[in-house]
GUSEGU-484045 format. One record per residue (C-alpha): residue in three letters; x, y, z. Coordinates in nm, 2 decimals. Example, Ala and Ser with C-alpha at 12.3 -4.5 7.8 and 13.67 -1.06 7.14 Angstrom:
! GUSEGU-484045
[nudren 'ALA', [1.23, -0.45, 0.78]];
[nudren 'SER', [1.37, -0.11, 0.71]];
END
This chain:
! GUSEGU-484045
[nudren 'UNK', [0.08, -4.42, 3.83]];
[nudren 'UNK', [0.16, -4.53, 3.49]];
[nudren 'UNK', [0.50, -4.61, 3.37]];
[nudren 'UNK', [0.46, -4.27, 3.15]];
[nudren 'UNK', [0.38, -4.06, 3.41]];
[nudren 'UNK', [0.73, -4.18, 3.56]];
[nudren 'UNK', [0.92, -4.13, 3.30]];
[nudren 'UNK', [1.06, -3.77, 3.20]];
[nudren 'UNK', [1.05, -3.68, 2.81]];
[nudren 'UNK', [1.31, -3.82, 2.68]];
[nudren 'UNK', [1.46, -4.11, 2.86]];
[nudren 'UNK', [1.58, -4.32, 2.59]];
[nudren 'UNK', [1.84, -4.09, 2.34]];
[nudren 'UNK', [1.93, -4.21, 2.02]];
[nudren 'UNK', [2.26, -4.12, 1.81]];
[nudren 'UNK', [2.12, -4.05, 1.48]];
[nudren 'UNK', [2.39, -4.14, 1.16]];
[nudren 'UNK', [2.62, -3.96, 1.01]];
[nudren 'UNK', [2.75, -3.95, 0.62]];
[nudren 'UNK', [3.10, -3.96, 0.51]];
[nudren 'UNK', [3.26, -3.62, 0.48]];
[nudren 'UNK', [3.54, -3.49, 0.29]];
[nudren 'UNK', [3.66, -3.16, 0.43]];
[nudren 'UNK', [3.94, -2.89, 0.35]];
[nudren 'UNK', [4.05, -2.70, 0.07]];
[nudren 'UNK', [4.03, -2.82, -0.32]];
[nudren 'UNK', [3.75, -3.08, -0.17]];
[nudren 'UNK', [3.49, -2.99, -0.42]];
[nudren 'UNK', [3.74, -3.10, -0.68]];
[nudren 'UNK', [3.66, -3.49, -0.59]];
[nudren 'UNK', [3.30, -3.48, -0.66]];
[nudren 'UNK', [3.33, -3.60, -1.04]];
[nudren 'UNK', [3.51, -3.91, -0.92]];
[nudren 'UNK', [3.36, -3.99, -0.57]];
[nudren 'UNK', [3.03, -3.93, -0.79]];
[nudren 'UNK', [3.10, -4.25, -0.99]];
[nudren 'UNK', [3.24, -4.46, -0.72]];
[nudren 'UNK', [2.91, -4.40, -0.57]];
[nudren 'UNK', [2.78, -4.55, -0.92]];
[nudren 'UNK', [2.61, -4.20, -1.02]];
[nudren 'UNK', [2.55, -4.22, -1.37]];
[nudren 'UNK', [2.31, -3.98, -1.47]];
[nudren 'UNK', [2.21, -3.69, -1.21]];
[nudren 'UNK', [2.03, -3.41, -1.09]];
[nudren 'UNK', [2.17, -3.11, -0.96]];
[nudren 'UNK', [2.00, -2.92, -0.70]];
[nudren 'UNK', [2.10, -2.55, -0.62]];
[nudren 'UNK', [1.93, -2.21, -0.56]];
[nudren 'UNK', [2.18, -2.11, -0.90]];
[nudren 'UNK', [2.40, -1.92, -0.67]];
[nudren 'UNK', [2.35, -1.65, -0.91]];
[nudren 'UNK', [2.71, -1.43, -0.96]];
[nudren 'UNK', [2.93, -1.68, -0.86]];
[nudren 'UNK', [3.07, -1.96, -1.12]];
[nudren 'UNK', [3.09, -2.25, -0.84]];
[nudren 'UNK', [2.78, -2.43, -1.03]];
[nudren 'UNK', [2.90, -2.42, -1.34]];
[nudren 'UNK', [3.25, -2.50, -1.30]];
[nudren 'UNK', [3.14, -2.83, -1.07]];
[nudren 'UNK', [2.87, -2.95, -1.32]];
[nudren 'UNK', [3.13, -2.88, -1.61]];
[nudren 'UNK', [3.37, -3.07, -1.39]];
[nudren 'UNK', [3.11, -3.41, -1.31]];
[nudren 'UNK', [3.03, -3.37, -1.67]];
[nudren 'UNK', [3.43, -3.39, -1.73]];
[nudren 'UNK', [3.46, -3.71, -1.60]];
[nudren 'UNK', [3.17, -3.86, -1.77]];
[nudren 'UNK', [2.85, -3.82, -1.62]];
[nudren 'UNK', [2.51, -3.70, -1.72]];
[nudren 'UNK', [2.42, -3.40, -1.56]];
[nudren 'UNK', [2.05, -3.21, -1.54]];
[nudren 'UNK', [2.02, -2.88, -1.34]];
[nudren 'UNK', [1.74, -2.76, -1.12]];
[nudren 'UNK', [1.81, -2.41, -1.02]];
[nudren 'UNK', [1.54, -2.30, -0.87]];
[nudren 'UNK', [1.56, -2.34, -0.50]];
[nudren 'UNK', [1.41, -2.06, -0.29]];
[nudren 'UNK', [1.54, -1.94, 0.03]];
[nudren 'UNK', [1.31, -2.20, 0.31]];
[nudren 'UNK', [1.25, -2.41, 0.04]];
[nudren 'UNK', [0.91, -2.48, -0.06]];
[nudren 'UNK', [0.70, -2.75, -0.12]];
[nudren 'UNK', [0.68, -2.68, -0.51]];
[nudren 'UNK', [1.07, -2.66, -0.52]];
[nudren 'UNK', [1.10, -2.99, -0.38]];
[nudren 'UNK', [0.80, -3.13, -0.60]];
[nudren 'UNK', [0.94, -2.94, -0.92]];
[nudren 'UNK', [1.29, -3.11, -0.85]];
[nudren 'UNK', [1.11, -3.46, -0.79]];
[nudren 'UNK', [0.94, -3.42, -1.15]];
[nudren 'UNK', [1.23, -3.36, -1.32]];
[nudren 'UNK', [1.42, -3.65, -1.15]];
[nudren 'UNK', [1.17, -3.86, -1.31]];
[nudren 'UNK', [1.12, -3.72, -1.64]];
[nudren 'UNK', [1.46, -3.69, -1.72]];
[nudren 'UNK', [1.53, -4.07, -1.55]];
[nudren 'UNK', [1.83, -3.98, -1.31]];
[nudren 'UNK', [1.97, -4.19, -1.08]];
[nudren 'UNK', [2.15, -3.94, -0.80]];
[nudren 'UNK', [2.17, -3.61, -0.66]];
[nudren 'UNK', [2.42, -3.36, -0.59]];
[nudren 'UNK', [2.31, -3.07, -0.40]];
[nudren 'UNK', [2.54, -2.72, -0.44]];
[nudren 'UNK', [2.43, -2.42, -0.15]];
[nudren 'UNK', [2.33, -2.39, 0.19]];
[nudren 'UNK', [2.09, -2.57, 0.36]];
[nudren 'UNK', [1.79, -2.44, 0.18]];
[nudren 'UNK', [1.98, -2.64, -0.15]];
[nudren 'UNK', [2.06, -2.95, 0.09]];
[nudren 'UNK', [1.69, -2.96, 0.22]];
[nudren 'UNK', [1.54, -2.93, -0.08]];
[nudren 'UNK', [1.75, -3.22, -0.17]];
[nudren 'UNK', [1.67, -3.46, 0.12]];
[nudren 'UNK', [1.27, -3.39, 0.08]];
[nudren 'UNK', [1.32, -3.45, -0.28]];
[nudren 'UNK', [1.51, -3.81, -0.18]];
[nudren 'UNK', [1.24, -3.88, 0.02]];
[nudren 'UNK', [0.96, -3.82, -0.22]];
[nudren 'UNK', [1.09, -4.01, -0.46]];
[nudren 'UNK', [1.13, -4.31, -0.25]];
[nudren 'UNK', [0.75, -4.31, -0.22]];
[nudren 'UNK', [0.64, -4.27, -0.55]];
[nudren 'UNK', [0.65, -3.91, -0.61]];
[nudren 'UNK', [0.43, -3.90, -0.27]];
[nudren 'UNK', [0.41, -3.49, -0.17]];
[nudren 'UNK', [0.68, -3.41, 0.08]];
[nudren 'UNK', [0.44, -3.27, 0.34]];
[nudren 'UNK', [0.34, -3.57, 0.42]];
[nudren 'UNK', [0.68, -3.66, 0.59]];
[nudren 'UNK', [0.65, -3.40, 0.86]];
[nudren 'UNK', [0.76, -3.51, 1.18]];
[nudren 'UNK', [1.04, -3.83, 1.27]];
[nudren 'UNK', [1.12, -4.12, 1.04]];
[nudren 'UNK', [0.77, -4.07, 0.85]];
[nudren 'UNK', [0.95, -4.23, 0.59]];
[nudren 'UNK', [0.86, -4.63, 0.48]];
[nudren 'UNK', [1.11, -4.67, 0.21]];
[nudren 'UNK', [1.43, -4.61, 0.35]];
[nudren 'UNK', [1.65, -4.65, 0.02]];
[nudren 'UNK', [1.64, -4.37, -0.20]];
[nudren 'UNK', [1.88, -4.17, -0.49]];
[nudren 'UNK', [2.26, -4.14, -0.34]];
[nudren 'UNK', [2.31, -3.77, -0.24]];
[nudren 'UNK', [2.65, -3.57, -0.24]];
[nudren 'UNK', [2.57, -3.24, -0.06]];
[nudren 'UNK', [2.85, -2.97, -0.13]];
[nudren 'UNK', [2.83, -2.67, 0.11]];
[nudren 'UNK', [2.94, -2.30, 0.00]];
[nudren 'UNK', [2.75, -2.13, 0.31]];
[nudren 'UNK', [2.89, -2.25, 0.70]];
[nudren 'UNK', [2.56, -2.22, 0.85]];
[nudren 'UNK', [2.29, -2.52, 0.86]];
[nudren 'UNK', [2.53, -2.83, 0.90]];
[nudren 'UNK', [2.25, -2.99, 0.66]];
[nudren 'UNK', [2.50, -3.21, 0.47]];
[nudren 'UNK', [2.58, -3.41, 0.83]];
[nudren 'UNK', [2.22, -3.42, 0.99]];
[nudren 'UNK', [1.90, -3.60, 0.96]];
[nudren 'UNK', [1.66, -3.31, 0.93]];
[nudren 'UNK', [1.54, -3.08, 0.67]];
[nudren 'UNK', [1.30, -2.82, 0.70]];
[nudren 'UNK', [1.03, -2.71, 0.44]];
[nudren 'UNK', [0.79, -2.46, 0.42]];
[nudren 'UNK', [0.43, -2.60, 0.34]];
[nudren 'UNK', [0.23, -2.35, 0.07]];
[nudren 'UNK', [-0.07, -2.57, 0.06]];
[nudren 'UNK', [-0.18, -2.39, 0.45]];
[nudren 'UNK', [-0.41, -2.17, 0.51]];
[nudren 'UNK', [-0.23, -1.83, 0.37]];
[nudren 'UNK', [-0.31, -1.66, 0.65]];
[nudren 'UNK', [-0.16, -1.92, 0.86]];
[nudren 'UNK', [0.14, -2.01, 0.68]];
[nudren 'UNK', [0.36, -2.36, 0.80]];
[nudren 'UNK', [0.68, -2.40, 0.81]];
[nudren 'UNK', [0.82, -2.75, 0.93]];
[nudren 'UNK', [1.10, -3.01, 1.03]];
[nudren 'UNK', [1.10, -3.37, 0.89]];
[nudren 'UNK', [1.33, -3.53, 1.09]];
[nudren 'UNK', [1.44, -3.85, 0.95]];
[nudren 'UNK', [1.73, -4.11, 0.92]];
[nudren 'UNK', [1.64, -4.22, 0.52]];
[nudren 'UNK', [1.72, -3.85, 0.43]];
[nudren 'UNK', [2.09, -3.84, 0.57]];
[nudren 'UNK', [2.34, -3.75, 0.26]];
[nudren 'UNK', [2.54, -4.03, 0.10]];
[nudren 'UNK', [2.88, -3.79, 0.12]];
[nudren 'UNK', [2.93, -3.44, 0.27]];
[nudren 'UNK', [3.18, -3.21, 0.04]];
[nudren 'UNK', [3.32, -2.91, 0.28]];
[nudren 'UNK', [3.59, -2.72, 0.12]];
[nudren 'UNK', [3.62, -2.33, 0.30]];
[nudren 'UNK', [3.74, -2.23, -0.07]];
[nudren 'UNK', [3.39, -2.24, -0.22]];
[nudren 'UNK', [3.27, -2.00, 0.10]];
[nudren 'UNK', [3.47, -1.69, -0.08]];
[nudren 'UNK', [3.17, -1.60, -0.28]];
[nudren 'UNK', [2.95, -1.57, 0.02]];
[nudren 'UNK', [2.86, -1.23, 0.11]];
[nudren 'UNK', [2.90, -1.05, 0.47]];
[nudren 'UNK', [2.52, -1.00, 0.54]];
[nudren 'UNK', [2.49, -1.41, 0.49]];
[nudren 'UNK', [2.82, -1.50, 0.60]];
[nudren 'UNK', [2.76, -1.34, 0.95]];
[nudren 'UNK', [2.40, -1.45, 0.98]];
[nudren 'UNK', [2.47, -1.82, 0.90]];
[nudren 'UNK', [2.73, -1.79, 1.13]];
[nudren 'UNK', [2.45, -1.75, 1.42]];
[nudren 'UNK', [2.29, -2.03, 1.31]];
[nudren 'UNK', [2.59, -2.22, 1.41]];
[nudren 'UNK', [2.62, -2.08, 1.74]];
[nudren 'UNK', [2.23, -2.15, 1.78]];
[nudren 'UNK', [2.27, -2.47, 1.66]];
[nudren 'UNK', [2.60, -2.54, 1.94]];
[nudren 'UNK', [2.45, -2.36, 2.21]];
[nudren 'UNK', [2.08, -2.57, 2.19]];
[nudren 'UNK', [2.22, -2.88, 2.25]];
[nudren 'UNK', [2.44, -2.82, 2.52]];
[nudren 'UNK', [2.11, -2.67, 2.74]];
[nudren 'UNK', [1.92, -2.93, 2.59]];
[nudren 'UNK', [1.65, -3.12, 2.84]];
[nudren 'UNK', [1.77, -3.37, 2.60]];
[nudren 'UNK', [2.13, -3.34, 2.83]];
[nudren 'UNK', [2.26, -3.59, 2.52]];
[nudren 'UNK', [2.62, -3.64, 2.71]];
[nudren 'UNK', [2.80, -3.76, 2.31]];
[nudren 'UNK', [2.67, -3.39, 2.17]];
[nudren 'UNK', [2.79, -3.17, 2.50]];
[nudren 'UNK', [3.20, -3.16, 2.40]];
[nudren 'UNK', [3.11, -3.07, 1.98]];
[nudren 'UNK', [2.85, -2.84, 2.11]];
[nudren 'UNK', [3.10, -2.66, 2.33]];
[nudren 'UNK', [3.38, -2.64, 2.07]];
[nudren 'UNK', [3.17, -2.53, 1.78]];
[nudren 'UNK', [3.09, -2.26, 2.03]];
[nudren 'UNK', [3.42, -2.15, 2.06]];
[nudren 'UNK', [3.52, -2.20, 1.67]];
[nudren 'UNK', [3.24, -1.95, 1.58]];
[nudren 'UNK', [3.38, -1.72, 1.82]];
[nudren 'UNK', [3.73, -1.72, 1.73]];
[nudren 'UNK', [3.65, -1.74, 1.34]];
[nudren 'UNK', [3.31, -1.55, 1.26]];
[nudren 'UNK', [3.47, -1.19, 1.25]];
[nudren 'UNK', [3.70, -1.26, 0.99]];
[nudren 'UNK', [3.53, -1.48, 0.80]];
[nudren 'UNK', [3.24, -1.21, 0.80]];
[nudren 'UNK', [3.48, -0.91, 0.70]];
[nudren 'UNK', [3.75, -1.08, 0.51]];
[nudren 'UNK', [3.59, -1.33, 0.31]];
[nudren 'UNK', [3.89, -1.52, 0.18]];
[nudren 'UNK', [4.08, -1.56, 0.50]];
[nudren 'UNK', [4.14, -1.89, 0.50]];
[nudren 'UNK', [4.18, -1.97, 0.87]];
[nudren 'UNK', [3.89, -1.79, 0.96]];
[nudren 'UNK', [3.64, -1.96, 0.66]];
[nudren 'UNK', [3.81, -2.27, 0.74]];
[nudren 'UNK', [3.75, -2.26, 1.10]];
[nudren 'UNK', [3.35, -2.17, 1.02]];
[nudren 'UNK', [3.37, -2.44, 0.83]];
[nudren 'UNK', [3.47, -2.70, 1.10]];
[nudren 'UNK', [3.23, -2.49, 1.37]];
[nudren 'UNK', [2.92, -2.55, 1.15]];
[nudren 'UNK', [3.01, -2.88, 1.11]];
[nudren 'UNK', [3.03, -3.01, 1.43]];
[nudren 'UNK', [2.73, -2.79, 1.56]];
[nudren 'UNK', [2.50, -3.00, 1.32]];
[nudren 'UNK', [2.67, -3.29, 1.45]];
[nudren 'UNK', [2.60, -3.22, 1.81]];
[nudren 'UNK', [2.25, -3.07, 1.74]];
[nudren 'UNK', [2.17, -3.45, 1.52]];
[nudren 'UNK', [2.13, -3.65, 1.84]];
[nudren 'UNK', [2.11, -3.33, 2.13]];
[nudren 'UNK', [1.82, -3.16, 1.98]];
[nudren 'UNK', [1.72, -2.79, 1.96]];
[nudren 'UNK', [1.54, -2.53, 2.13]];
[nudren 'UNK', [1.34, -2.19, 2.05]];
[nudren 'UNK', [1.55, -2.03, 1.88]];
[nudren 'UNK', [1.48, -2.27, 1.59]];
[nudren 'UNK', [1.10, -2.28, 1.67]];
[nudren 'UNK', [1.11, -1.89, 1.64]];
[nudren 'UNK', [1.30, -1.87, 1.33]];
[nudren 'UNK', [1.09, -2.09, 1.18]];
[nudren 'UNK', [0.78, -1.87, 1.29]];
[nudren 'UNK', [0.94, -1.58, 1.15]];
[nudren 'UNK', [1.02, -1.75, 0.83]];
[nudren 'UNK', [0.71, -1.87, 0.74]];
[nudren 'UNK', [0.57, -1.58, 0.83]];
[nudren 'UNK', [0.77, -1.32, 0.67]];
[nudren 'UNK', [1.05, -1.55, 0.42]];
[nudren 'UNK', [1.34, -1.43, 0.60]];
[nudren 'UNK', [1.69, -1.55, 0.64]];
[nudren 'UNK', [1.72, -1.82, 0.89]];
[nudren 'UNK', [2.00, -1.73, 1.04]];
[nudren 'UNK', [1.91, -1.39, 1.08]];
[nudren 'UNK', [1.63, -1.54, 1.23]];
[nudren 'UNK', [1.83, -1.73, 1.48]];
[nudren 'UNK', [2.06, -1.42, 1.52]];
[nudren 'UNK', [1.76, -1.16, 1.64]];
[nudren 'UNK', [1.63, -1.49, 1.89]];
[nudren 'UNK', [1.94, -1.60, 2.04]];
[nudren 'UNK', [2.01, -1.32, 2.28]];
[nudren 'UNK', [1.63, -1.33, 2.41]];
[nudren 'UNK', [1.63, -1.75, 2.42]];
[nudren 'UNK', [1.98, -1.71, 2.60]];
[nudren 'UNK', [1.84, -1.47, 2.90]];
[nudren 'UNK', [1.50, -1.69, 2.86]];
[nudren 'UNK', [1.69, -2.00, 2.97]];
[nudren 'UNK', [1.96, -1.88, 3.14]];
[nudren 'UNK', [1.77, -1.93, 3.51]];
[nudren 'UNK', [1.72, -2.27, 3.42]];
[nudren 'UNK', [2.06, -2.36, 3.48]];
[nudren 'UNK', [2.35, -2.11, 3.47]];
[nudren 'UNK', [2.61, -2.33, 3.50]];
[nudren 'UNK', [2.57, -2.49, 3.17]];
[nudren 'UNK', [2.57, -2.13, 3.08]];
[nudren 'UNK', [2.89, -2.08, 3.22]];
[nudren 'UNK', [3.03, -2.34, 3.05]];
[nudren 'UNK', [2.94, -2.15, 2.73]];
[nudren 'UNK', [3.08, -1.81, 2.87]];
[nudren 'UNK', [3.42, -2.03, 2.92]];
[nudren 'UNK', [3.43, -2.18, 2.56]];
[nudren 'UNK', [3.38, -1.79, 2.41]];
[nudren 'UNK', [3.72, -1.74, 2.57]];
[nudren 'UNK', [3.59, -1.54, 2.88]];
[nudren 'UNK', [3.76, -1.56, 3.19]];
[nudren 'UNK', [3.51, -1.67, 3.47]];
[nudren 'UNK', [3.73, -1.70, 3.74]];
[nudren 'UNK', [3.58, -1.54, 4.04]];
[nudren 'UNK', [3.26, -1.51, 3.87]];
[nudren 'UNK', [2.90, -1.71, 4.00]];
[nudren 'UNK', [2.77, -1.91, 3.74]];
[nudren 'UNK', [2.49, -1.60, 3.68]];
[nudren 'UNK', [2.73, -1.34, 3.65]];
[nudren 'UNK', [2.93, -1.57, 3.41]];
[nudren 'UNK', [2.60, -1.65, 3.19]];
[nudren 'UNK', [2.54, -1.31, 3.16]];
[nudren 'UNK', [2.86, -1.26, 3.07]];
[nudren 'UNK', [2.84, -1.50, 2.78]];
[nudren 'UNK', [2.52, -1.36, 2.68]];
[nudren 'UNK', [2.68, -0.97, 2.69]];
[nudren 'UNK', [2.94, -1.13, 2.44]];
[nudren 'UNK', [2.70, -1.28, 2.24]];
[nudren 'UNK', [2.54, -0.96, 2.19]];
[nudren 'UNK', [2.84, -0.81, 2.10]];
[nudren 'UNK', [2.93, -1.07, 1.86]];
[nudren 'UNK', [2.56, -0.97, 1.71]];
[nudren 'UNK', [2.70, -0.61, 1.63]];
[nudren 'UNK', [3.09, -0.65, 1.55]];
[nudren 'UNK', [2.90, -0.83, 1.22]];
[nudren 'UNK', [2.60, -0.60, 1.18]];
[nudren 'UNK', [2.35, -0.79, 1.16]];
[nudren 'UNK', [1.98, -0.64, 1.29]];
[nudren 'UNK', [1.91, -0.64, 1.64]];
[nudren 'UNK', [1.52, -0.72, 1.61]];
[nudren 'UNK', [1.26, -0.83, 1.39]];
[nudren 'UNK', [1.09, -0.50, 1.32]];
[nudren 'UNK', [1.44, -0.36, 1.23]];
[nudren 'UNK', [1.42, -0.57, 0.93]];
[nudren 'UNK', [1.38, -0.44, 0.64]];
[nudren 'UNK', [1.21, -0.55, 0.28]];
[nudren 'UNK', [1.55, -0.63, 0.09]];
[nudren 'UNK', [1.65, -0.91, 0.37]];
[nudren 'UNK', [1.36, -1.09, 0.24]];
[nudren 'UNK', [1.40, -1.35, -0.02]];
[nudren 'UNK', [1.31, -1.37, -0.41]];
[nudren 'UNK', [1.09, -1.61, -0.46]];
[nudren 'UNK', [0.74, -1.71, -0.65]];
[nudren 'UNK', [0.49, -1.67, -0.35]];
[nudren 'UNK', [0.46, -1.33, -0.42]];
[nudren 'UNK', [0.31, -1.36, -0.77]];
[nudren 'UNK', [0.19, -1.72, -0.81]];
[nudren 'UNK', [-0.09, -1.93, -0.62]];
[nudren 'UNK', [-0.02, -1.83, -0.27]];
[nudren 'UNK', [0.00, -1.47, -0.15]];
[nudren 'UNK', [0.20, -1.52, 0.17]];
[nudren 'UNK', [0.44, -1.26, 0.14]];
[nudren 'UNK', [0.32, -1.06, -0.10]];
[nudren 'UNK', [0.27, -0.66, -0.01]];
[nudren 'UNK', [0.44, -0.75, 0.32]];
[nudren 'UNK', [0.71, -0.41, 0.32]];
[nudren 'UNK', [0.83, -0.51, 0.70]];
[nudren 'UNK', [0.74, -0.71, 1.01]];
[nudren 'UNK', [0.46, -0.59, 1.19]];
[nudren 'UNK', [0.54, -0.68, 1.53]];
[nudren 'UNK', [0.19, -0.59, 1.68]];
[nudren 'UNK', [0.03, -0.78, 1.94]];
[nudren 'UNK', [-0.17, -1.02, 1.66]];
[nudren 'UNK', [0.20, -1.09, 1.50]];
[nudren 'UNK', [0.34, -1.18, 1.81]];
[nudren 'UNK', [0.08, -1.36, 1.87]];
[nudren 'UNK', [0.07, -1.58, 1.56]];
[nudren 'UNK', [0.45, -1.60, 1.60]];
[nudren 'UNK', [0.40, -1.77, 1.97]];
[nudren 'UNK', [0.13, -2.02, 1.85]];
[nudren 'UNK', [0.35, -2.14, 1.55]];
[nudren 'UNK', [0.69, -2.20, 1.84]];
[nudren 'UNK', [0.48, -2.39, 2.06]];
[nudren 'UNK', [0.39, -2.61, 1.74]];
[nudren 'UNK', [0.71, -2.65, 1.60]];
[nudren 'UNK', [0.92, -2.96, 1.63]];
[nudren 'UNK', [1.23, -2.84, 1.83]];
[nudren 'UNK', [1.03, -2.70, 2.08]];
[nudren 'UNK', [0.98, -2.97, 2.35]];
[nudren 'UNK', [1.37, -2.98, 2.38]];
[nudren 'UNK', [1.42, -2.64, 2.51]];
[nudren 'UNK', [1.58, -2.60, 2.85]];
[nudren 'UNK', [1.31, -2.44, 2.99]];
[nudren 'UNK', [0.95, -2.55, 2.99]];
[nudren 'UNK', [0.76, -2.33, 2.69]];
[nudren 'UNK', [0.38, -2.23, 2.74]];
[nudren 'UNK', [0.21, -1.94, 2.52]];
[nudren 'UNK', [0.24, -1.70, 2.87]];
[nudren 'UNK', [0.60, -1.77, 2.88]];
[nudren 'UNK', [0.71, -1.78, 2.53]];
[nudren 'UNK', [0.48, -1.47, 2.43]];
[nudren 'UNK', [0.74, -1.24, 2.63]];
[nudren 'UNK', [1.05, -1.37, 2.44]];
[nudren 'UNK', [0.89, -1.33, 2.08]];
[nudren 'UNK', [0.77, -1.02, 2.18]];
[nudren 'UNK', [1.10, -0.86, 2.27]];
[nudren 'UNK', [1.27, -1.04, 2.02]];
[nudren 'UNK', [0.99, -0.83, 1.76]];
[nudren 'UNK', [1.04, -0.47, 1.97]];
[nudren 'UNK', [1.33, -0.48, 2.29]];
[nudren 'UNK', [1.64, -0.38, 2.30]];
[nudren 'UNK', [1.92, -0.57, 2.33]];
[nudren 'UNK', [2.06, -0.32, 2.58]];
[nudren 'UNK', [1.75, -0.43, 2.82]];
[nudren 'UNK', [1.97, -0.80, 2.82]];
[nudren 'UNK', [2.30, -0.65, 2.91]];
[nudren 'UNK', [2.42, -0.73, 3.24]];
END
């Protein structure tokens, strides 16, 4: 037998780097000077525009207070495309900057990183860093990534995710570049700039959190340094999503959304994901919708998917969202943490599956009027048996899919997608 055939997946774990990190309120006020101590002199600015707020303006006004040159690219799309991050690379290099600062969630931050990467390599297209460490050149333009959402974690973690327009339209790709070159040079957090964030997004990146704490902890990966963040992001989102969803400038609750999203990245960076990421992404590049919504509508199904894999670490979960287990089995306590989960789902209103989605969750972007025609005419998900189909085939392709606790096939992933299109979440409840 070869040594291969011995081995299980992943017997060799690596702790993937983190940036520096500045994190509280009034943060985003030290990105002029940490900017130049960084030796920034001249650079872009990478944001979707966060249209209605003033956070953009008053930062770039701010850098350009303290003396540096400043260019703007606003036009980052929700799953950012390849053409954002190739219009962003164009500009970097026309207009001869020397850094980045990236303002938004983690579509801004991702854009960011593939940009970074491209222009290490000579304005090389960013699809052609899909997968881990594709990169050759690992020093490219410093990167401050300031966060206004608490969802993705991008800012901390070595992945970014871009969706590739050059497919097949019928077969759009969305993707993972994992990769150590593309980690941020310094991480701004401050909870102050996630006023402007509305309840719809606030609640929905908040589930990409608990995805993104709740992966890594079932993980095959079993990476022991992620298991105690994991665990405490998990109860952070639970304590804090509510009111940060309904009172937007609570301060402990952004705050502690803030810290949750955080160290979910930070445990999912070296413990891996699961499904629920390889669906979202389906869905995504699919249909353009939120990812976190995305991760929201898969969690419950993924949860009672992998729950018979291995309750206990399930039970562990039900314990960290402040349910008291004692007395319980290890499967009535996992169901108990999935029942909460599902509660959590509705106490911030967010849509309990995909065909319950409607047009004006979708994003604005170009693909409806320019080269590609992905989305365009596209009033709702379908959810038919050639959706879910399509759906199944991109998760088994995507990138955090060989981590998932339990062993995914297209018989036994087909089921979860296709609930997570049609069931009812009252089919999960224990």
């Amino acid at each position: 037998m070869k040594v291969d055939d011995l081995l299980k997946p992943f017997p060799i774990k690596e702790f993937h780097p983190f940036p520096r990190a500045m994190m509280g309120p009034g943060a985003h006020e030290m990105i002029g000077p940490e900017a130049l101590k960084l030796g920034f002199r001249k650079t872009l600015v990478m944001t979707s525009g966060l249209r209605g707020t003033d956070t953009v303006h008053n930062i770039v006004e701010s850098m350009r207070y303290h003396g540096l040159e400043v260019e703007v690219y606003d036009q980052v799309e929700s799953n950012p495309k390849d053409y954002n991050v190739m219009d962003a690379v164009a500009q970097y290099t026309e207009t001869k900057c020397d850094s980045m600062v990236s303002i938004g969630g983690g579509s801004s931050h991702d854009a960011c990183k593939g940009a970074r990467i491209a222009i290490a390599h000579d304005g090389r297209n960013v699809n052609e860093f899909e997968g881990f460490n594709k990169s050759e050149n690992p020093k490219n333009p410093p990167h401050i990534a300031v966060s206004t959402t608490a969802g993705t974690g991008s800012e901390t973690s070595w992945a970014y995710v871009i969706t590739d327009t050059t497919t097949d339209p019928d077969n759009p790709h969305k993707y993972v570049a994992f990769d150590d070159a593309s980690v941020t040079s310094l991480a701004i957090d401050d909870p102050v700039l996630y006023y402007s964030c509305p309840p719809d997004f606030t609640a929905q990146c908040g589930f990409d959190v608990l995805a993104h704490a709740s992966e890594p902890y079932v993980s095959r990966l079993n990476f022991q340094p992620s298991l105690g963040n994991a665990l405490h992001a998990i109860k952070l989102t639970t304590e804090n999503l509510r009111a940060a969803t309904w009172n937007g400038e609570d301060l402990p609750g952004r705050e502690g959304m803030m810290y949750a999203q955080y160290i979910a990245a930070q445990a999912f960076n070296s413990g891996g994901l699961g499904i629920i990421h390889s669906i979202s992404h389906a869905i995504s590049a699919f249909y353009d919708t939120h990812h976190g919504l995305n991760n929201a509508v898969a969690l419950p199904r993924v949860w009672a998917f992998n729950m018979t894999a291995d309750y206990g670490k399930f039970a562990d979960i039900a314990v960290a969202m402040g349910i008291d287990t004692h007395g319980m089995s290890d499967e009535r306590a996992s169901h108990a943490a999935l029942d909460a989960a599902i509660q959590l789902l509705r106490d911030v209103g967010i849509a309990e599956k995909f065909t319950d989605v409607t047009k004006d969750t979708y994003s604005k972007n170009r693909l409806g009027t320019g080269p590609t025609k992905y989305y365009e005419g596209q009033s709702v998900i379908k959810g038919d048996d050639a959706d879910i189909d399509r759906i199944t085939n991109h998760v088994l392709g995507d990138a955090c899919t060989p981590g998932n606790l339990k062993l995914c096939t297209f018989e036994t992933v087909r089921p979860v997608v296709a609930h997570c299109m049609n069931g009812d979440l009252d089919d999960l409840i224990g």
